[in-house]
PQR file with spaces between the fields and no chain letter, atoms N, CA, C, O and H, PARSE charges and radii, in Angstrom:
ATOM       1  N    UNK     1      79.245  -74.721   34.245 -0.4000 1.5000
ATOM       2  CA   UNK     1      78.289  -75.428   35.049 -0.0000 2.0000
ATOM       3  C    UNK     1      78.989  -75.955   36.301  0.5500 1.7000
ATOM       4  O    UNK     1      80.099  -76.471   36.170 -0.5500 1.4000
ATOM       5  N    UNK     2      78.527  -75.880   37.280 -0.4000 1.5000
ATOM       6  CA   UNK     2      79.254  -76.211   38.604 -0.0000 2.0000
ATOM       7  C    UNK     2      78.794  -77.579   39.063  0.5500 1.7000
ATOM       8  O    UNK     2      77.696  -77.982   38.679 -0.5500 1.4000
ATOM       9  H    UNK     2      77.625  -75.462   37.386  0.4000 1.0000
ATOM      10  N    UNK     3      79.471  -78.245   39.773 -0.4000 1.5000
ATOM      11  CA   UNK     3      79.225  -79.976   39.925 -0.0000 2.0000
ATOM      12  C    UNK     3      78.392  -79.813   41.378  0.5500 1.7000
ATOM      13  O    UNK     3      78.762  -79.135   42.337 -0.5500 1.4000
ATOM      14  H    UNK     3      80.362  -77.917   40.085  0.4000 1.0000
ATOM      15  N    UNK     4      77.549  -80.368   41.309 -0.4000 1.5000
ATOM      16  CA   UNK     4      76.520  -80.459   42.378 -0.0000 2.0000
ATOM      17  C    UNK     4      76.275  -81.875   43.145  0.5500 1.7000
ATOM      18  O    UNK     4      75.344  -82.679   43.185 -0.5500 1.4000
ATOM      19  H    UNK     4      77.249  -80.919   40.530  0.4000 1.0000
ATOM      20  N    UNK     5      77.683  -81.777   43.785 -0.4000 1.5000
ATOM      21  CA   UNK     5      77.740  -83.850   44.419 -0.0000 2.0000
ATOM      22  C    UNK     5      77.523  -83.491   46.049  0.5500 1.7000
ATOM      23  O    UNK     5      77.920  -82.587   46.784 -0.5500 1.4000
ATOM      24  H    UNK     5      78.440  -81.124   43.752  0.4000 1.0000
ATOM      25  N    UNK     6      76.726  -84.616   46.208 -0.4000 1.5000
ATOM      26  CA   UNK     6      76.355  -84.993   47.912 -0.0000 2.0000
ATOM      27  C    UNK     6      77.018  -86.064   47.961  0.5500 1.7000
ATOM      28  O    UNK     6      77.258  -86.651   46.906 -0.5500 1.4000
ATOM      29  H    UNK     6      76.404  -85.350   45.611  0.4000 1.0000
ATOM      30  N    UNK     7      77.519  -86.626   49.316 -0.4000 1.5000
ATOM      31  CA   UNK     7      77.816  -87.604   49.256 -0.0000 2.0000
ATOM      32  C    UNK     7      76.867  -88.722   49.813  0.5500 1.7000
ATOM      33  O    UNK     7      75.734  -88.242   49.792 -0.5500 1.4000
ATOM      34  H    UNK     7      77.324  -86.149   50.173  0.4000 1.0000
ATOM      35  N    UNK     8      76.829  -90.041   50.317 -0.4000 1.5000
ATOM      36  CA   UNK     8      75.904  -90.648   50.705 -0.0000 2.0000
ATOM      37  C    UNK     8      75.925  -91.329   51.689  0.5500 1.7000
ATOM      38  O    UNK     8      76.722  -92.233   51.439 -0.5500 1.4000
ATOM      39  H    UNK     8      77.749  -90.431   50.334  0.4000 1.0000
ATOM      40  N    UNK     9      75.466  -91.475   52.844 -0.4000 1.5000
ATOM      41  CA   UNK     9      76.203  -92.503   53.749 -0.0000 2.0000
ATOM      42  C    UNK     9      76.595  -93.543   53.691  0.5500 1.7000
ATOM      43  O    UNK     9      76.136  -94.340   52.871 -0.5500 1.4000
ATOM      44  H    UNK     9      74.819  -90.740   53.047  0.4000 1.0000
ATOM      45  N    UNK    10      77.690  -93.903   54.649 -0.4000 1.5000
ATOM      46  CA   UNK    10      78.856  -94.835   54.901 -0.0000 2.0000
ATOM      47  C    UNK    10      77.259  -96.433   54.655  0.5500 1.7000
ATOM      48  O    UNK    10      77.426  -97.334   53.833 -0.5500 1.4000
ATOM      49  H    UNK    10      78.063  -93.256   55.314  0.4000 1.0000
ATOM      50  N    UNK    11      76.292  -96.372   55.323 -0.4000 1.5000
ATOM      51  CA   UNK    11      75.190  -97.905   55.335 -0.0000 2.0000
ATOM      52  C    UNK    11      74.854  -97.985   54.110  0.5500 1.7000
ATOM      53  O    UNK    11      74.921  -99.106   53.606 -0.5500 1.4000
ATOM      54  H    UNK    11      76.156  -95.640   55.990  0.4000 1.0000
ATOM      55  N    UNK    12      74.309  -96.630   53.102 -0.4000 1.5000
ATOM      56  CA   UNK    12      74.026  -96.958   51.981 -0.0000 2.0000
ATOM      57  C    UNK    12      75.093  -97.079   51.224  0.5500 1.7000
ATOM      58  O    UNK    12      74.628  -97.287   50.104 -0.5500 1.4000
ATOM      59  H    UNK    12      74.254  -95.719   53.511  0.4000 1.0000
ATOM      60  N    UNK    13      76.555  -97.075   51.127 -0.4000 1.5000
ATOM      61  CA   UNK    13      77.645  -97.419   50.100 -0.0000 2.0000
ATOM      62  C    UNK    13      77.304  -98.974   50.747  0.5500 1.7000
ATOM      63  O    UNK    13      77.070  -99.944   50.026 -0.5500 1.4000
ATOM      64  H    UNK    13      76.933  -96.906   52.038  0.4000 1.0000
ATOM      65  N    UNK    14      77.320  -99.019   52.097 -0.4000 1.5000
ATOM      66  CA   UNK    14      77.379 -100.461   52.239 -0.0000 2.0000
ATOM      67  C    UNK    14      76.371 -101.531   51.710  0.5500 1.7000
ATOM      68  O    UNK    14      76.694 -102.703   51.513 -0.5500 1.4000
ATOM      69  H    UNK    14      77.510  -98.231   52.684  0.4000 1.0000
ATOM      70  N    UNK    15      75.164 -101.042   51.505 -0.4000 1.5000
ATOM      71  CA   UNK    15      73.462 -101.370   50.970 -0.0000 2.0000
ATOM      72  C    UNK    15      74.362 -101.739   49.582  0.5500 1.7000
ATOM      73  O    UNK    15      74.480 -102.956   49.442 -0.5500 1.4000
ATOM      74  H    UNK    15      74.902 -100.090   51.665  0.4000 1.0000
ATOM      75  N    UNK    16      74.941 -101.030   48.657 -0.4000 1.5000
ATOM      76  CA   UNK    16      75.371 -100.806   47.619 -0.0000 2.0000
ATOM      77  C    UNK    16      76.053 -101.595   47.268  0.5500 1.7000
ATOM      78  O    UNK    16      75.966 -101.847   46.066 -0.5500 1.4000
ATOM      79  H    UNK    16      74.845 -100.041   48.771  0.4000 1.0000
ATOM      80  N    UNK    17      76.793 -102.175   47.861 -0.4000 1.5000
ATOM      81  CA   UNK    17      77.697 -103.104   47.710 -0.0000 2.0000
ATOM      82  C    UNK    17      77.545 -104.583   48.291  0.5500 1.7000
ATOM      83  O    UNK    17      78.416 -105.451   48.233 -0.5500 1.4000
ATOM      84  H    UNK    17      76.863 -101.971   48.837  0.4000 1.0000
ATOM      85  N    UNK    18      76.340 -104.707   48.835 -0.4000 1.5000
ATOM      86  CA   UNK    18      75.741 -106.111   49.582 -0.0000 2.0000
ATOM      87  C    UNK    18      75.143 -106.354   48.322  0.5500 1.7000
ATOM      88  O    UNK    18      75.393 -107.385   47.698 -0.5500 1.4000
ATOM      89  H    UNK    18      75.632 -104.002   48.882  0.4000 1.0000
ATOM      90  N    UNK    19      74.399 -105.514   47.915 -0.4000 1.5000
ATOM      91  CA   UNK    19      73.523 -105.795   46.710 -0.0000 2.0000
ATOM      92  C    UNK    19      74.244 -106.134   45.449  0.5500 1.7000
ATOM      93  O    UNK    19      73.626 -106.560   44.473 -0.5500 1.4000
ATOM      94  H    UNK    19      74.196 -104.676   48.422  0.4000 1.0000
ATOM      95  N    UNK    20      75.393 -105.976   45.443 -0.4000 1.5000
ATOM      96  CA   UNK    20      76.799 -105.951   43.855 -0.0000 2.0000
ATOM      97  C    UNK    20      76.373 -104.776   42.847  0.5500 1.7000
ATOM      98  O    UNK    20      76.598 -104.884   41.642 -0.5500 1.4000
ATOM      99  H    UNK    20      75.895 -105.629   46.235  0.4000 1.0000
ATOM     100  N    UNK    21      75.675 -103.517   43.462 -0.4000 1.5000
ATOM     101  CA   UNK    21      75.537 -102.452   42.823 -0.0000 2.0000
ATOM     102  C    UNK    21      76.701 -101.903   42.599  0.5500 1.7000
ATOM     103  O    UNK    21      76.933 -101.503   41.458 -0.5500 1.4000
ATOM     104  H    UNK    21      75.492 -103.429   44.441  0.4000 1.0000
ATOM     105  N    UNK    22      77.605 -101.771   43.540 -0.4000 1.5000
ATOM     106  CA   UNK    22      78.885 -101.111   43.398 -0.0000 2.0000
ATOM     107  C    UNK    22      79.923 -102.259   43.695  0.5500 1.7000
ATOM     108  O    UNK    22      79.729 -103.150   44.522 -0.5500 1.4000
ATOM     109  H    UNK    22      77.417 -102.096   44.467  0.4000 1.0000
ATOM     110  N    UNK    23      81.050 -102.126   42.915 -0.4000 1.5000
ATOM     111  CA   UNK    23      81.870 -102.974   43.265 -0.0000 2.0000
ATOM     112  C    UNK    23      83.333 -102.447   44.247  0.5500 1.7000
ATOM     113  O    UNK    23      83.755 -101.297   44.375 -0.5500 1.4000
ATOM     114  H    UNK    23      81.208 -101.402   42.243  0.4000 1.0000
ATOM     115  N    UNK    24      83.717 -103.336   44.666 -0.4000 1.5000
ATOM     116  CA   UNK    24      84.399 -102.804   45.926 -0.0000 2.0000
ATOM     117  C    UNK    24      85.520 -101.394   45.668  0.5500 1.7000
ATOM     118  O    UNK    24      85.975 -100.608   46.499 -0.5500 1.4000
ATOM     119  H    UNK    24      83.374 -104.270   44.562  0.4000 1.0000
ATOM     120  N    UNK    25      85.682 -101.456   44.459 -0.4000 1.5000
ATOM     121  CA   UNK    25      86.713 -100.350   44.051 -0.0000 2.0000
ATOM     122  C    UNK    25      86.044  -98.641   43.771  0.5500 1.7000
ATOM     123  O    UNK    25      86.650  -97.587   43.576 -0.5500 1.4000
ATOM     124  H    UNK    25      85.312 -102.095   43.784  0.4000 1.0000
ATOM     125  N    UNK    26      84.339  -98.982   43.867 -0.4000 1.5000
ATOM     126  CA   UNK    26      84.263  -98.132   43.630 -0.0000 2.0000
ATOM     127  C    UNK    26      83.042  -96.908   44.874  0.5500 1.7000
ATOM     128  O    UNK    26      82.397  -97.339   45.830 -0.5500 1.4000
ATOM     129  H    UNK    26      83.848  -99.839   44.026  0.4000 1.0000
ATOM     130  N    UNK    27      83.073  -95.838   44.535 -0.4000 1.5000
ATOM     131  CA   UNK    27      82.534  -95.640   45.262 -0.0000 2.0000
ATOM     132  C    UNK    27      80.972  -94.765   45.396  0.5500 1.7000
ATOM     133  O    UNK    27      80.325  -95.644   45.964 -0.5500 1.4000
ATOM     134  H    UNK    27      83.597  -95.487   43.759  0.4000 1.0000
ATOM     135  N    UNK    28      80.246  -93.896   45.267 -0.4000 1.5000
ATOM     136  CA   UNK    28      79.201  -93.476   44.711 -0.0000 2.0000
ATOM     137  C    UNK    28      78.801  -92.160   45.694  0.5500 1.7000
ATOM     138  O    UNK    28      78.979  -92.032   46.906 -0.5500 1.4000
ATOM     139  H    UNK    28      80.771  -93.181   44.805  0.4000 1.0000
ATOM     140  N    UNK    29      78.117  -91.114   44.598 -0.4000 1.5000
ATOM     141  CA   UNK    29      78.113  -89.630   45.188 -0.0000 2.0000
ATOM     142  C    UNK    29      76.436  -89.826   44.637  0.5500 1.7000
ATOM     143  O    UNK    29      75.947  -90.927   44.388 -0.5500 1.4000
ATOM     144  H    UNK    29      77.973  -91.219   43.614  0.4000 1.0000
ATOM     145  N    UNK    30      75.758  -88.613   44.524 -0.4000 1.5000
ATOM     146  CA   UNK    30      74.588  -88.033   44.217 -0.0000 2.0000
ATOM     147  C    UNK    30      75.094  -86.574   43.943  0.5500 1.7000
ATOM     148  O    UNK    30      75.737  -85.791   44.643 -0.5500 1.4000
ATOM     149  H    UNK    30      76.155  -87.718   44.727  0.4000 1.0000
ATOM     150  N    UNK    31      74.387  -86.455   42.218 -0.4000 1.5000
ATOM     151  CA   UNK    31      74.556  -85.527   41.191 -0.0000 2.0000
ATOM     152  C    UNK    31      73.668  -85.565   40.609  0.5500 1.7000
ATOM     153  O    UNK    31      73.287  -86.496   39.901 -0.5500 1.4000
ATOM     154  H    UNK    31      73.865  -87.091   41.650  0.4000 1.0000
ATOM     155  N    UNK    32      72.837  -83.901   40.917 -0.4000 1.5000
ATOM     156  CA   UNK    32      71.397  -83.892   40.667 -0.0000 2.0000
ATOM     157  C    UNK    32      70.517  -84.417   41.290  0.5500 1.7000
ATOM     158  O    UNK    32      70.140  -84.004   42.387 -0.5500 1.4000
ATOM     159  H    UNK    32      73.147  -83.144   41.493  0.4000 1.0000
ATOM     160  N    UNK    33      69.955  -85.598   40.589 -0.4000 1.5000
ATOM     161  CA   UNK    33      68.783  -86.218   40.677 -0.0000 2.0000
ATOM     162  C    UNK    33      69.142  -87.891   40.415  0.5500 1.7000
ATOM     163  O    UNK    33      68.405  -88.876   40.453 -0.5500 1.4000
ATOM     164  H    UNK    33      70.262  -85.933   39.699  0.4000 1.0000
ATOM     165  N    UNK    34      70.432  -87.767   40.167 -0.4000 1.5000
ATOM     166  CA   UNK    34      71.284  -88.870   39.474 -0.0000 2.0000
ATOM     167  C    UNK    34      72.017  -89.724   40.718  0.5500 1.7000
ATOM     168  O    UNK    34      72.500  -88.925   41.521 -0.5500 1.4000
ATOM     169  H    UNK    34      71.030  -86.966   40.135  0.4000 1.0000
ATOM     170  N    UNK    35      72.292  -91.474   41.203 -0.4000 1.5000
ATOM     171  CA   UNK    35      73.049  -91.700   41.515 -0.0000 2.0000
ATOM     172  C    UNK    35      74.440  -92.475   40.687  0.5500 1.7000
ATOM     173  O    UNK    35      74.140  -93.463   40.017 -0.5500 1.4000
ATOM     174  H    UNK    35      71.900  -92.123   40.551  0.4000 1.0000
ATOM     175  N    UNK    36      75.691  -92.129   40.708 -0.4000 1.5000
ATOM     176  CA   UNK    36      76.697  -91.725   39.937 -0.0000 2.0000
ATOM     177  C    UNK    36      77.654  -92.870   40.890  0.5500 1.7000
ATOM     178  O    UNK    36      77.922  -92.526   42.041 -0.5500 1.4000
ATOM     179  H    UNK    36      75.935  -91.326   41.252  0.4000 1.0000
ATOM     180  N    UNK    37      78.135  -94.165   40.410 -0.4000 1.5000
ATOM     181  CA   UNK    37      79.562  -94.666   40.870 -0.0000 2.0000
ATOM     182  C    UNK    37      80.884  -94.628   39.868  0.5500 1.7000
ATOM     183  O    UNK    37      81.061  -94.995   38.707 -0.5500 1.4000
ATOM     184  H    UNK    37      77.917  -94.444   39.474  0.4000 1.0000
ATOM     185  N    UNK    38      81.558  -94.131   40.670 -0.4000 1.5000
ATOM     186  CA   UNK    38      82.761  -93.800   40.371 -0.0000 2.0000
ATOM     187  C    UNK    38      84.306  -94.386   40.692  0.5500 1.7000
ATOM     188  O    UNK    38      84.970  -94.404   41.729 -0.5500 1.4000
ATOM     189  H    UNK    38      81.414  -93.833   41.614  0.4000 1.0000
ATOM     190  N    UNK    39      84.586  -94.883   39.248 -0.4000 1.5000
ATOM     191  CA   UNK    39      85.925  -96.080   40.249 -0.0000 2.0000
ATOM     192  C    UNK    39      87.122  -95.481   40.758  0.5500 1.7000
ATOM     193  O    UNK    39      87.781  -94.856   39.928 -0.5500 1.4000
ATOM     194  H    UNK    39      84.047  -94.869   38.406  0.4000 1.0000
ATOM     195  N    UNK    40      87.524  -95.525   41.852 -0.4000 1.5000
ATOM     196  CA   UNK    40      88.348  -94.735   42.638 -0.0000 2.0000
ATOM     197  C    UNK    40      89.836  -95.249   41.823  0.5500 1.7000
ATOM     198  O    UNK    40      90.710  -94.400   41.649 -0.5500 1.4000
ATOM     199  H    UNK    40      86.988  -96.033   42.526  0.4000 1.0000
ATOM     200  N    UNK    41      90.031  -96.535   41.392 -0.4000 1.5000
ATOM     201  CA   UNK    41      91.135  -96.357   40.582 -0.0000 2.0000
ATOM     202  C    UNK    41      91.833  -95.646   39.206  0.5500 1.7000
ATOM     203  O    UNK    41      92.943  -95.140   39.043 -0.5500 1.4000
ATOM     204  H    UNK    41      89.320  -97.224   41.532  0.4000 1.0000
ATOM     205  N    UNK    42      90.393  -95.886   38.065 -0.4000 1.5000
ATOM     206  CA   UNK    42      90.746  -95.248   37.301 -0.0000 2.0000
ATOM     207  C    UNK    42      89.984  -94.565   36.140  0.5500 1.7000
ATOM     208  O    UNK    42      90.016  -94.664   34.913 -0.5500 1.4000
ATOM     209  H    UNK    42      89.491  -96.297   38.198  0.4000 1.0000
ATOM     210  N    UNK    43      89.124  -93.658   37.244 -0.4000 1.5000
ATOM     211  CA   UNK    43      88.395  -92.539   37.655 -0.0000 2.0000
ATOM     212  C    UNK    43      87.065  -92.747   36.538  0.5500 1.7000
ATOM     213  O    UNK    43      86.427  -91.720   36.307 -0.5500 1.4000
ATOM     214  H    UNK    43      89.098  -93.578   38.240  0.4000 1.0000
ATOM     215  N    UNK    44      86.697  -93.801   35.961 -0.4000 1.5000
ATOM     216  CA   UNK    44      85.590  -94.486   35.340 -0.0000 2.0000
ATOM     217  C    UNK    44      84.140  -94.126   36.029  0.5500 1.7000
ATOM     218  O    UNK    44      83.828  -94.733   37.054 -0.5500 1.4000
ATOM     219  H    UNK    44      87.215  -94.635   36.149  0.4000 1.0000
ATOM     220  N    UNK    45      83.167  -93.047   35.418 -0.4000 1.5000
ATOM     221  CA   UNK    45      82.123  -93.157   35.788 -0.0000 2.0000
ATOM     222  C    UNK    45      80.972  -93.706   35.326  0.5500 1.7000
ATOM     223  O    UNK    45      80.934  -94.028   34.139 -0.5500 1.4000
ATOM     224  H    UNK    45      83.421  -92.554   34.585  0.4000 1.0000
ATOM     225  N    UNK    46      79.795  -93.920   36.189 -0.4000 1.5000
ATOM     226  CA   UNK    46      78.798  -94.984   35.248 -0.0000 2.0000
ATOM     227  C    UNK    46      77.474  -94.316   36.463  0.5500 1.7000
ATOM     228  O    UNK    46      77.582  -94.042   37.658 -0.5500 1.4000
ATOM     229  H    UNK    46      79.826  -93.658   37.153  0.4000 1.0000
ATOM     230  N    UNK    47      76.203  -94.222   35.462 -0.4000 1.5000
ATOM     231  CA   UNK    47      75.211  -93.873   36.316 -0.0000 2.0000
ATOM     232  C    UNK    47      73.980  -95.551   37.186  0.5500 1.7000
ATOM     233  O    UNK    47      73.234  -96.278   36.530 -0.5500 1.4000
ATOM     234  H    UNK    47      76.115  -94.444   34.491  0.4000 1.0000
ATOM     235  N    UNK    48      74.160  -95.607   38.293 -0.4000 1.5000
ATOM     236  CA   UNK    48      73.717  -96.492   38.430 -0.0000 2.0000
ATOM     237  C    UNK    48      71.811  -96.227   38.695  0.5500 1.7000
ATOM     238  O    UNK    48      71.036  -97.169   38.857 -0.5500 1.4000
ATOM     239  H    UNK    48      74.766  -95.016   38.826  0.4000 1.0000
ATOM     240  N    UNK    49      71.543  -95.293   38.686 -0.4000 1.5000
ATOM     241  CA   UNK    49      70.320  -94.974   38.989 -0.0000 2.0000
ATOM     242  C    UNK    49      69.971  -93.561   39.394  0.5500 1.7000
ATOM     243  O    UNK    49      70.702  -92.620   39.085 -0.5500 1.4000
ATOM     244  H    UNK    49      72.173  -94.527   38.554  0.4000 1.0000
ATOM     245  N    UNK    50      68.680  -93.387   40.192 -0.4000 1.5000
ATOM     246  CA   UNK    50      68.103  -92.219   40.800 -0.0000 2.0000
ATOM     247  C    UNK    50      68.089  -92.116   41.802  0.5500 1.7000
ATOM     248  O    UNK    50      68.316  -93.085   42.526 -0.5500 1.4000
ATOM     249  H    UNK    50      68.086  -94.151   40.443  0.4000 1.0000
ATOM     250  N    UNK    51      67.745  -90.570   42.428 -0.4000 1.5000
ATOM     251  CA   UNK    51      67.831  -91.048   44.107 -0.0000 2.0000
ATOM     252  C    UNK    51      67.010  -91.936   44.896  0.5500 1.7000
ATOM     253  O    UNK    51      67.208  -92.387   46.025 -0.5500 1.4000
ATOM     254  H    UNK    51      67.561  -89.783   41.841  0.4000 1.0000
ATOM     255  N    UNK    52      65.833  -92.139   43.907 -0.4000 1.5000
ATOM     256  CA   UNK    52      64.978  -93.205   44.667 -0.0000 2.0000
ATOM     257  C    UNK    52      65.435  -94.370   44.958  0.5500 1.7000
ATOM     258  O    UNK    52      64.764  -95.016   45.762 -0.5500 1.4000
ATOM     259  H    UNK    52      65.673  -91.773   42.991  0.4000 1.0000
ATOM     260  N    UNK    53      66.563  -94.932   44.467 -0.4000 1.5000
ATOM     261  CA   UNK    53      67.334  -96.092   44.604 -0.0000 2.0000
ATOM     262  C    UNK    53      67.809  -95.918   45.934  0.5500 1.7000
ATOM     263  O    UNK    53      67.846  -96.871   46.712 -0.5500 1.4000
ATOM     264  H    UNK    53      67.108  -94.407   43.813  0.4000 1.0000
ATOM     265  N    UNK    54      68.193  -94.719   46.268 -0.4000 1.5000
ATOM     266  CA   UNK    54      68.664  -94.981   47.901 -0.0000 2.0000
ATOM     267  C    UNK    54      67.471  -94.678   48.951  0.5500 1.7000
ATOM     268  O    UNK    54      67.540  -95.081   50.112 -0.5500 1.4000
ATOM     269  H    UNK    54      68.163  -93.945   45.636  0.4000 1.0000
ATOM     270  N    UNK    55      66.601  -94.092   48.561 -0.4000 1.5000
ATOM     271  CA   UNK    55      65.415  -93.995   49.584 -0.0000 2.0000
ATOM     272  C    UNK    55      64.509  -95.248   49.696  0.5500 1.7000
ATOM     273  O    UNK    55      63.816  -95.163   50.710 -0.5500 1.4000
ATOM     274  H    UNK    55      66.545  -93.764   47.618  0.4000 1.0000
ATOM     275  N    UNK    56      64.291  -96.350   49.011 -0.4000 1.5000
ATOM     276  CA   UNK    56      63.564  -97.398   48.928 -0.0000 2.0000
ATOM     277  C    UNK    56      64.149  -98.130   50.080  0.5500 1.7000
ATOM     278  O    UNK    56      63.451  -98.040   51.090 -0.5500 1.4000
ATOM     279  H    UNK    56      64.854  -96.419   48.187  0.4000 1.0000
ATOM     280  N    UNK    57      64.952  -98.647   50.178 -0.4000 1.5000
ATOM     281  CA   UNK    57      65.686  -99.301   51.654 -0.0000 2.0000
ATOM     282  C    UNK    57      65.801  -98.858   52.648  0.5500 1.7000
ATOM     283  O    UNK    57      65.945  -99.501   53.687 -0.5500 1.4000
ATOM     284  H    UNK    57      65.519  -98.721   49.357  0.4000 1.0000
ATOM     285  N    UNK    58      65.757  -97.478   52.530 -0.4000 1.5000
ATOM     286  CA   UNK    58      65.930  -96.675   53.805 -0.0000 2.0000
ATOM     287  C    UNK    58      63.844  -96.988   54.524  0.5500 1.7000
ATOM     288  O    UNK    58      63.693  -96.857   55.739 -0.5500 1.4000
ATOM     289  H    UNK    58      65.640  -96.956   51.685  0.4000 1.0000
ATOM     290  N    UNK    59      63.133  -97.191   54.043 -0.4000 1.5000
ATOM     291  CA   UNK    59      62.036  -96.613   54.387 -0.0000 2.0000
ATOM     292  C    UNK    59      61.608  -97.765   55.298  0.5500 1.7000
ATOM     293  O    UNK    59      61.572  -98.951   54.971 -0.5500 1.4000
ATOM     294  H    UNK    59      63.256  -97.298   53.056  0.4000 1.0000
ATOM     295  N    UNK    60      61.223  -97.141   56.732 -0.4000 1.5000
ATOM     296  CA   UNK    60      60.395  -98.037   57.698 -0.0000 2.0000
ATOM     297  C    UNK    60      59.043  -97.942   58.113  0.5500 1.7000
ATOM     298  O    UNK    60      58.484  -96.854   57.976 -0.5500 1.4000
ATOM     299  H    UNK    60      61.252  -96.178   56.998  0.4000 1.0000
ATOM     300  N    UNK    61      58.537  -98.727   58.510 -0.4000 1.5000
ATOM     301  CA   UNK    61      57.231  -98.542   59.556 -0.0000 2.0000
ATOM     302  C    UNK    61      57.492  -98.082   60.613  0.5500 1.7000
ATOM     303  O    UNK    61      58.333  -98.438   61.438 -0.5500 1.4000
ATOM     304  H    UNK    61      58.991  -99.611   58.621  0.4000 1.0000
ATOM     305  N    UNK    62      56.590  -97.058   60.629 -0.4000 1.5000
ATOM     306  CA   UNK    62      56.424  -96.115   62.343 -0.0000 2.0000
ATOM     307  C    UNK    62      55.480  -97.217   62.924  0.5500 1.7000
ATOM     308  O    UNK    62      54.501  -97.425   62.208 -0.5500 1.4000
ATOM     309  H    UNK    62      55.907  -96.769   59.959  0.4000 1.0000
ATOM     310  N    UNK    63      55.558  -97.992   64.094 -0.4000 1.5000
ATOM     311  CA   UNK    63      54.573  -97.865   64.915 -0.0000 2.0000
ATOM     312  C    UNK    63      54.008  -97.594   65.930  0.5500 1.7000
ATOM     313  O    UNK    63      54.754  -97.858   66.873 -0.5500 1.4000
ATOM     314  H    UNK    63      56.354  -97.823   64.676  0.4000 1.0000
ATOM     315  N    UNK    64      52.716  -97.051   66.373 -0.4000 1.5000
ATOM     316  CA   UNK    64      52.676  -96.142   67.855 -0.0000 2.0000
ATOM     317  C    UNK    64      51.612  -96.500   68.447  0.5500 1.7000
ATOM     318  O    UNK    64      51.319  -96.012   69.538 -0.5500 1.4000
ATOM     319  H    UNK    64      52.110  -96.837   65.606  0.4000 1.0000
């Protein structure tokens, strides 16, 4: 099975870590459908959610 990771942008690790979703050691990819942090020290993974977790903050009002 081949690993299927995106990474996520630099605002949403930061979203991530304002919130104490991720803690400073660690850092977080997208796998699957899955969002996945991963501790850069000692290589500990844990699923913190879905991708909807990063699209909910992202979302604005257009207005025209």
């Amino acid at each position: 099975m081949s690993q299927d990771r995106r990474e996520i942008s630099q605002s949403q690790l930061a979203e991530l870590r304002r919130s104490k979703t991720l803690s400073p050691d660690e850092y977080a990819y997208v796998a699957g459908d899955l969002v996945v942090a991963e501790n850069a020290t000692n290589g500990t993974k844990r699923v913190i959610g879905n991708v909807s977790l990063l699209t909910e903050s992202d979302r604005r009002v257009l207005k025209g």
